[in-house]
N, C-alpha and C positions, 0 to 999 in steps of 0.2 A: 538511508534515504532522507525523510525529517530528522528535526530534533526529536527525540526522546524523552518526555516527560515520567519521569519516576522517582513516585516520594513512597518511603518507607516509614509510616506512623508507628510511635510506639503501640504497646500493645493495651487495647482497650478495653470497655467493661466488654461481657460476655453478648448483653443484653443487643448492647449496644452497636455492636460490630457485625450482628448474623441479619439476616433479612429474617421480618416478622412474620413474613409469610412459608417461611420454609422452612423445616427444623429436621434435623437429621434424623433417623431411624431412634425410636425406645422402644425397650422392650417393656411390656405390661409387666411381668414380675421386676423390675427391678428396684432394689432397695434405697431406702435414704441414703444409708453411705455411699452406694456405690455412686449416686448422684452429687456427694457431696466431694466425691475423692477427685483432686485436682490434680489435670494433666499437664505437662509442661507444652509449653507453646512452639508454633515453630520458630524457626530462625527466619530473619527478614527475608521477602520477598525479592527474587529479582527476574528483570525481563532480560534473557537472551536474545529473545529477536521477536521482530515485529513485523507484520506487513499488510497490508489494507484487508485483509479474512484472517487474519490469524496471526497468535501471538503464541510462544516459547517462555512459559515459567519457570522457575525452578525457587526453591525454600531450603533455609537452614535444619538440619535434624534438632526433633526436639532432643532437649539434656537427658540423658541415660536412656533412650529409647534407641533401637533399630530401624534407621530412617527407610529403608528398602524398602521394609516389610510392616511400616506402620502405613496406616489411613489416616485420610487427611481428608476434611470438609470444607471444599472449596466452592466458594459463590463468585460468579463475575455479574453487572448489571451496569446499565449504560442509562440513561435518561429513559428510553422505551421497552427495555426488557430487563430479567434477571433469571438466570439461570444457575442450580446447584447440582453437585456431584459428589460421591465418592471415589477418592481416586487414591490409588496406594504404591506411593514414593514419594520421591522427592523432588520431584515435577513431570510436568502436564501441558497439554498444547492445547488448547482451545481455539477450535474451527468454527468456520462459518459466520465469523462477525462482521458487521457493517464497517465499509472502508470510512478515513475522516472522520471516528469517532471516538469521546473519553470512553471509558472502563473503569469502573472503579472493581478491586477484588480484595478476596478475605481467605484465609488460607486460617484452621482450627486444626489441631489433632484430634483425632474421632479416636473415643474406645470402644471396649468391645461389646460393650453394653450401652451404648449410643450416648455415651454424654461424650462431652468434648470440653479444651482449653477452651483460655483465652486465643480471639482472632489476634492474626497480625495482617496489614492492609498496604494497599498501593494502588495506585494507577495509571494505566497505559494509554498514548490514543493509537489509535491502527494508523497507517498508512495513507496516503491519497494518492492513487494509481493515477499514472503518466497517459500523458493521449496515447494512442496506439496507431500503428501504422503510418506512420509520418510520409506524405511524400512529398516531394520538392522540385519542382522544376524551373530551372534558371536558364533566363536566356540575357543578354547585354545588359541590357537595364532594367529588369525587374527579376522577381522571384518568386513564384506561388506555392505557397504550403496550405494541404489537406489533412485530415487527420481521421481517427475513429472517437468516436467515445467512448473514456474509460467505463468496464463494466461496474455495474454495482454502483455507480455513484450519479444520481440524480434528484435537484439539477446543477449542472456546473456552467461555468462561464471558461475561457481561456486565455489566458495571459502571453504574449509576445514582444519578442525583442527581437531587434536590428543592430548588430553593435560590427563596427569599421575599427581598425589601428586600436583595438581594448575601448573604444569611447560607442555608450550607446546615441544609436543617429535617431531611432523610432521605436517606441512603443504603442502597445496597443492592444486592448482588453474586447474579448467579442465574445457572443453568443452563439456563432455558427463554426463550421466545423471547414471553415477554408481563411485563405489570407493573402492577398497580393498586395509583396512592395514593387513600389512602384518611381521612378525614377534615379534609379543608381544608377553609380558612378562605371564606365566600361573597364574591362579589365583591373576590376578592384576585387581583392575579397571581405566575403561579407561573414561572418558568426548570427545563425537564425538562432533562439534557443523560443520552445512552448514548454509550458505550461497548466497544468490541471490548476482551477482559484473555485474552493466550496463557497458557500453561500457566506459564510461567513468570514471570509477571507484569506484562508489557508489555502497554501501552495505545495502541488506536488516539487518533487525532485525534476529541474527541467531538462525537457531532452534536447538535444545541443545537436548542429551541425554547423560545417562549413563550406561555404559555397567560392566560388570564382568565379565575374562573371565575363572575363574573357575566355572562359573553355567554351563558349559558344551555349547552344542551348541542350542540354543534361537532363536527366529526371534519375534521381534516389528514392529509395526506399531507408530511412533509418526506422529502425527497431526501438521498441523501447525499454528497452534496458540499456540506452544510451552506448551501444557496441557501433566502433564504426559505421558506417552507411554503405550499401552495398551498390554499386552501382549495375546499369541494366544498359549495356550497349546494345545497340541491334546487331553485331555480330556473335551475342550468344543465344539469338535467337533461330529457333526452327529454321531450314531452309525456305516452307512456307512463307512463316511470317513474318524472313525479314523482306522477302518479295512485295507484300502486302504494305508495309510499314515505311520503307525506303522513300524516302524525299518525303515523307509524312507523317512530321512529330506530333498531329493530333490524331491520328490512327492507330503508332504508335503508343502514346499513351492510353487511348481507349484499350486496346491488347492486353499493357501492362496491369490498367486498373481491375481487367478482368480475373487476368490470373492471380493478381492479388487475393481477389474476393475469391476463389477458390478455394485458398491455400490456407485464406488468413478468419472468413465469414464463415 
């Protein structure tokens, strides 16, 4: 969806690399050696996947250890939290993070008597989810798009384009959760695409459609995982309510927004 930021630091002092507020299980009897016996480190970190709540780890086995069935003392911490675990293999999914944001993590070998390596580190940012529930309705010369707000991500702004023959004709950045262009060209098609923009500038993956606006007047629904756009004729509606709707595309729409918010609220 975004670029991917992930740097893989050598590996650091001990001190240095753990959060000072958290230290992994000891045990009261344990002796000087056994605190002094040095454990091999893991192997670099890497992100398999990411997404605005949750990120996919995975680590190199330490040298001559059984990566399956060792422990590993993992921290992840962002600007306003830090959070550690014990976790045993060789990766680990870590839920429930804030969308749009860095991660730094540290990944030790834990033994069995609570000492541990050297860390090894990196960091991820999550995802910035796409507006939701996009709808679209085009008629001649203009076209109005609605939207939801992504969850978990407040406050955001949203970014928009207008783009005719690959060349963009309008842009345009807003705080509210609707958009009408206005004066186009008849029977031309148009490429809408929105966008998620955080406060500090960062952009979701944009959700794209296409429109025409000689098919007369239309109303879409795209999804956002950017899967085509599902269109909503009134002849897939109830025998009710295409009675109710017929000759009236603002009853119509009220209908559709409904069952939307049913389906989707």
């Amino acid at each position: 969806m975004e670029s991917q930021n992930l740097q893989n630091d050598n590996i650091g002092d001990d001190n240095a690399s753990s959060p000072a507020d958290v230290q992994p299980p000891e045990s009261p009897t344990m002796s000087t050696d056994i605190n002094q016996t040095t454990l091999p480190a893991p192997g670099p970190i890497e992100v398999t996947s990411v997404k605005p709540d949750c990120v996919c780890l995975k680590w190199g086995c330490p040298k001559g250890l059984s990566g399956e069935q060792q422990k590993f003392w993992v921290t992840w911490n962002s600007h306003s939290a830090q959070c550690s675990l014990t976790v045993r293999g060789l990766n680990f999914n870590i839920q429930d993070l804030s969308p749009g944001v860095k991660y730094d993590v540290t990944v030790a070998t834990l033994g069995d008597h609570g000492n541990k390596s050297q860390c090894v580190s990196a960091f991820f940012c999550t995802g910035i989810p796409e507006p939701e529930n996009l709808i679209i309705e085009t008629d001649v010369t203009s076209v109005s798009v609605t939207w939801r707000k992504p969850t978990g991500l407040d406050p955001v702004s949203y970014f928009l384009t207008l783009c005719r023959d690959g060349e963009c004709v309008e842009t345009v950045s807003t705080d509210a959760l609707e958009y009408t262009f206005s004066n186009l060209q008849t029977d031309t098609e148009y490429t809408i695409s929105v966008c998620t923009t955080t406060l500090n500038g960062d952009r979701s993956t944009a959700v794209l459609h296409t429109i025409n606006t000689g098919n007369g007047p239309t109303t879409s629904l795209v999804d956002s995982e950017n899967h085509p756009s599902e269109l909503f004729p009134i002849e897939k509606l109830p025998e009710r309510c295409r009675q109710l709707t017929t000759g009236n595309p603002a009853c119509y729409l009220l209908l559709l927004k409904k069952l939307l918010c049913y389906y989707h609220c």
